[in-house]
Structure formats: C-alpha cells, structure tokens
N, C-alpha and C positions, 0 to 999 in steps of 0.2 A: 274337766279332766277327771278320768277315774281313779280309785284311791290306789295309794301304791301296794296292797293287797291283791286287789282286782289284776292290775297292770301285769303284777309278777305270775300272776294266775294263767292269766289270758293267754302273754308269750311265752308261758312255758309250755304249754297246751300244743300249740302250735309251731316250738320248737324245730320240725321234722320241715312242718313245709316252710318256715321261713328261712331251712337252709336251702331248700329246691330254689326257690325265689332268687333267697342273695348270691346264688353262685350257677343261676340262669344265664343262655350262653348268651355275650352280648353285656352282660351285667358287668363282666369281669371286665372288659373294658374301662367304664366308670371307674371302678374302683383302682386297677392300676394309675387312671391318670390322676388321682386323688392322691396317690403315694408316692407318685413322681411332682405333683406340687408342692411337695413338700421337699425336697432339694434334700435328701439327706443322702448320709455319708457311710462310708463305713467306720462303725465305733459307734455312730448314736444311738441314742437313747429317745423314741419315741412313744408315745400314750395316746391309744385311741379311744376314747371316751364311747360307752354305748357299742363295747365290740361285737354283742348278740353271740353268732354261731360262730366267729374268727373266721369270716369269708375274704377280709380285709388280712390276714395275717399274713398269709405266702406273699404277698405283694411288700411289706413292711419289711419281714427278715431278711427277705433276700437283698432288702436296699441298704442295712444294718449288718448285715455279714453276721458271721459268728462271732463278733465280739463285740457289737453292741446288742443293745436289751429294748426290749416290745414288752409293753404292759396294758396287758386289756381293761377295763374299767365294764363292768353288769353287774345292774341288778336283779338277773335273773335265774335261779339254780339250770334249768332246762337249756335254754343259751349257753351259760359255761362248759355246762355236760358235753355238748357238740364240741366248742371251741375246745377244750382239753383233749376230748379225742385227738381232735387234728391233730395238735401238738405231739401227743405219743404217737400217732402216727408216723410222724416227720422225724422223731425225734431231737425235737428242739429244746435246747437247757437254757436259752437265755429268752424264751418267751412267757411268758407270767401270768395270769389270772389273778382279776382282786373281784372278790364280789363286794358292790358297794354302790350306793346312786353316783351316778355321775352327774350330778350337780354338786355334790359335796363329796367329790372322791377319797377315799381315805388313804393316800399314797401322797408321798414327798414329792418336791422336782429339784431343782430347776430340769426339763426334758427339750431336748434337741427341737424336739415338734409335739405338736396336738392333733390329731384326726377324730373326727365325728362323721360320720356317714348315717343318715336318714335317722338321725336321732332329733336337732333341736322340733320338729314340728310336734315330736310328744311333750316336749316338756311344757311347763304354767309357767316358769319366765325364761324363757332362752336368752334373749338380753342378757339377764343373770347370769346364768349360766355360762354361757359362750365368755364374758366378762372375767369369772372365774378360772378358768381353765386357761385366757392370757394369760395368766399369773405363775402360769405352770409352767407358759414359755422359758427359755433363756434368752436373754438380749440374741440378736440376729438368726435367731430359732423361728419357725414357721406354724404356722395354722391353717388347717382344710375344714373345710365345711362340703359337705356333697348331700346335696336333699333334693327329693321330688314336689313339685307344685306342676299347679295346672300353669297348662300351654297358653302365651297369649299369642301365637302363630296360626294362621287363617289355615294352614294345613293341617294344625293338630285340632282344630275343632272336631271332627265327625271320632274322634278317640274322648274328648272329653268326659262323656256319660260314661264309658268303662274305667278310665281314672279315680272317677268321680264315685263308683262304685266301689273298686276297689281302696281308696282312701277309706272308706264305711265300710267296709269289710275286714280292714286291716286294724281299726281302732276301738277298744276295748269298751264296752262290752261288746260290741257289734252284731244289737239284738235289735234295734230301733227303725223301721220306717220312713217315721218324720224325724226332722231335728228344728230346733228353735235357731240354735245357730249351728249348721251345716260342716261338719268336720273338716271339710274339702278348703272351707274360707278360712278355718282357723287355722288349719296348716300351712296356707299360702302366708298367713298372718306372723309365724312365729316365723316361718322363713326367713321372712324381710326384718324379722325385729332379732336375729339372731345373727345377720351380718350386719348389722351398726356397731356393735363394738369392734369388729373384725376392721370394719371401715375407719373408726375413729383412733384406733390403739397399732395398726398396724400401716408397713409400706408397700409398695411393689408388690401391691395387688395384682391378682390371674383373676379372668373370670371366664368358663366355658361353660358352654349347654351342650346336652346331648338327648336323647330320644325324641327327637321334635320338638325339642323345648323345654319337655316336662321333667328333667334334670338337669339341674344348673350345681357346677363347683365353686366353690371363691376359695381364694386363700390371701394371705398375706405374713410379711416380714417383719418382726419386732425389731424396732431401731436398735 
C-alpha cells in the first residue's frame, strides 16, 4: 500500500479524470442502485465514506430530501474541490464535506446509513475499516458497499486484461511493470475481506453484480 502522502498526491492529480470515470454513462446506474440499497427516507442522515468527486451525491440528496443531511468523508483536497463545486452548484445546505481518512472518520453518528463506493479495495485493512463505520450505523440503519473486482464469468474473460490494466493504472504510484503481488489480486482480496463484517454484524442482506460481473453491491441491515 502507498503512503498516505503518495495516495492524497496521486488522487488529486487526477482529480479531473476520476470525475469523467465516476460519472461515465452507465456508471450512474451503479451508483443509483447503491443509494437505493440503502432504503432511506426523507429526514435521514446518511455518510458516505471515501466520497472522492460527490458522484454519489445527487443520488443521496435526492433520497434525503431537504431535510435530511449527506456527509462525505476524503482524504483528499482535489476530490473535495470537485465534490464542493457540485454542491454550490446545486445549491445544497444540508450536504457537507469532512476532510478526513475514512478509516478514522472524524465526525459523530449514530447515521441513518453508511455508503462506500470503490473505496475498501484501497485500504491495508477493510475488514477494519468497514468494522468501524458499522458503528456509525443506528440500529435498523443500513450499509452499501459497491466495488469492482475481476470477473469470474466465462463472458468477461476476453475484458479481463483491460481490467487488469486499468486496476494498475488506477493505483498509486502506477509507475511499475511487474509486481511481486499484482494490485488486481489484492483488490479482489480486500473485497471479500470487506464484506465479512457486513456479513457477520448485519441482516437482510442484497447482493447484485453488474458490468459482467466486474461490479458487485452488498449491503445489509443493523438488527
């Protein structure tokens, strides 16, 4: 994993195109059904951990209404800078920015819900993490997860190499050739270790895939 110098370097570098990317047509899909797993209401209060450029936001507020509250969670100045626009854009008062890691977010809860979108596969322990962030639930309050890994579908083979590429293209420093251990396996890795808490702390589980596989949601319900 790169340091979190490196990290906040990198994505903010690249800022511009990782909003082309998150708000690609097709993309927006995903992420609506991400915000509809989470069953919220008008009046709640939900925290999306790792909110990058606020690609995820219009899909949150509008599920929130104007009187409930959306709190993004970045570590990253260049991320926020986008994500704030939005906001003055729209003119939203009940949307919020914290810059902060979101493995140790520095904001209060209890919150309605938690959303993360293609964050746990950067973190060194998503387990942890994701762990954390239940805490942030309220009893019968929900949690999304939305990440990319490689396809185990016979159809998405002949796309795996450009997956595969762009995982190593996408993760910092992404200056390397070879790798000792392959960014692509360590991402499929925090995947799966970031929905065992989801699986053991929560109920009435969802679980969908979408772009042939290579995006999978889960969520679940705090008893």
């Amino acid at each position: 994993m790169p340091d979190v110098s490196t990290a906040q370097a990198f994505y903010g570098r690249w800022a511009r195109l990782y909003d082309a990317i998150a708000t690609f047509p097709g993309v927006g899909s995903w992420r609506e059904a991400a915000a509809r797993s989470l069953d919220l209401s008008a009046g709640d209060t939900v925290i999306e951990m790792g909110c990058g450029t606020g690609a995820n936001l219009p899909s949150l507020r509008e599920r929130v209404g104007p009187d409930g509250t959306v709190v993004g969670v970045d570590f990253t100045r260049g991320m926020l800078n986008r994500a704030a626009s939005r906001i003055a854009r729209e003119g939203w008062t009940n949307v919020h920015l914290v810059h902060g890691d979101a493995t140790r977010p520095p904001i209060e809860g209890p919150a309605d819900a938690v959303l993360a979108s293609f964050v746990v596969g950067m973190l060194a322990d998503p387990a942890a993490a994701v762990d954390g962030w239940l805490d942030f639930v309220a009893p019968r309050g929900r949690i999304a997860l939305l990440d990319a890994t490689r396809s185990s579908r016979a159809s998405a083979q002949p796309l795996d190499a450009a997956f595969r590429l762009f995982v190593a293209a996408s993760t910092p420093p992404a200056t390397r050739l070879r790798y000792a251990n392959p960014p692509w396996e360590s991402l499929d890795e925090r995947v799966a270790a970031a929905r065992r808490p989801l699986a053991d702390r929560t109920v009435d589980h969802t679980h969908e895939t979408f772009g042939l596989g290579f995006v999978r949601l889960s969520s679940g319900r705090l008893p």
